[in-house]
N, C-alpha and C positions, 0 to 999 in steps of 0.2 A: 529458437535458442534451446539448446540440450541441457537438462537436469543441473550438471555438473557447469558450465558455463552460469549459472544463473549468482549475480552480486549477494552476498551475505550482507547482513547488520556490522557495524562496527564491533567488534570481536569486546563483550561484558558490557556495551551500552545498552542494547535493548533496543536502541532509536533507529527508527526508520521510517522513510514514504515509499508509500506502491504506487506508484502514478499509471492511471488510465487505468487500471484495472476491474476485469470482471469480475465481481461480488455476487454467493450465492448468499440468501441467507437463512434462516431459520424459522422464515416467516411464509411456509407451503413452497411456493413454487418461483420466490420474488426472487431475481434477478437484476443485480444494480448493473448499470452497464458502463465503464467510464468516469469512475469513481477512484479518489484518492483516498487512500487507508494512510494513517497517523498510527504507528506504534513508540513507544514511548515506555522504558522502566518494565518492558517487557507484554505490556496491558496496550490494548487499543483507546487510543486517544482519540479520534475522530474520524468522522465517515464524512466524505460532501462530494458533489459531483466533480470532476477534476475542471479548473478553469474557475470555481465558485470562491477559493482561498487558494494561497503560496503556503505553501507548509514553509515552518522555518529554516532559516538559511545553513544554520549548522548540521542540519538534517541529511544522510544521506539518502539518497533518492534514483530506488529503481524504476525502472519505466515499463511497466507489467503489460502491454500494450500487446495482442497478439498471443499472452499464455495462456 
């Protein structure tokens, strides 16, 4: 998927899920692999492995799988 092709947030919500996505983080060299991001009011709402919770339904949800 090219830069420009990639889904935005609902335009002043803030709200979104990244499904399947690879997570670097800030903790040396750790690598979450397949992990769904919960953003929410602009802030990260929750981290968990994709498959472990449904983020909720009003939620839009890109599928970061492969970026």
């Amino acid at each position: 998927m090219t830069p420009d092709a990639r889904p935005t947030a609902l335009p002043g919500t803030g709200a979104f899920a990244l499904e399947h996505a690879t997570l670097v983080t800030l903790r040396g060299a750790e690598v979450l692999h397949d992990h769904t991001l919960v953003v929410r009011h602009h802030r990260i709402e929750s981290i968990a492995p994709s498959g472990a919770f449904a983020p909720a339904a009003d939620l839009p949800r890109i599928d970061a799988a492969g970026w």
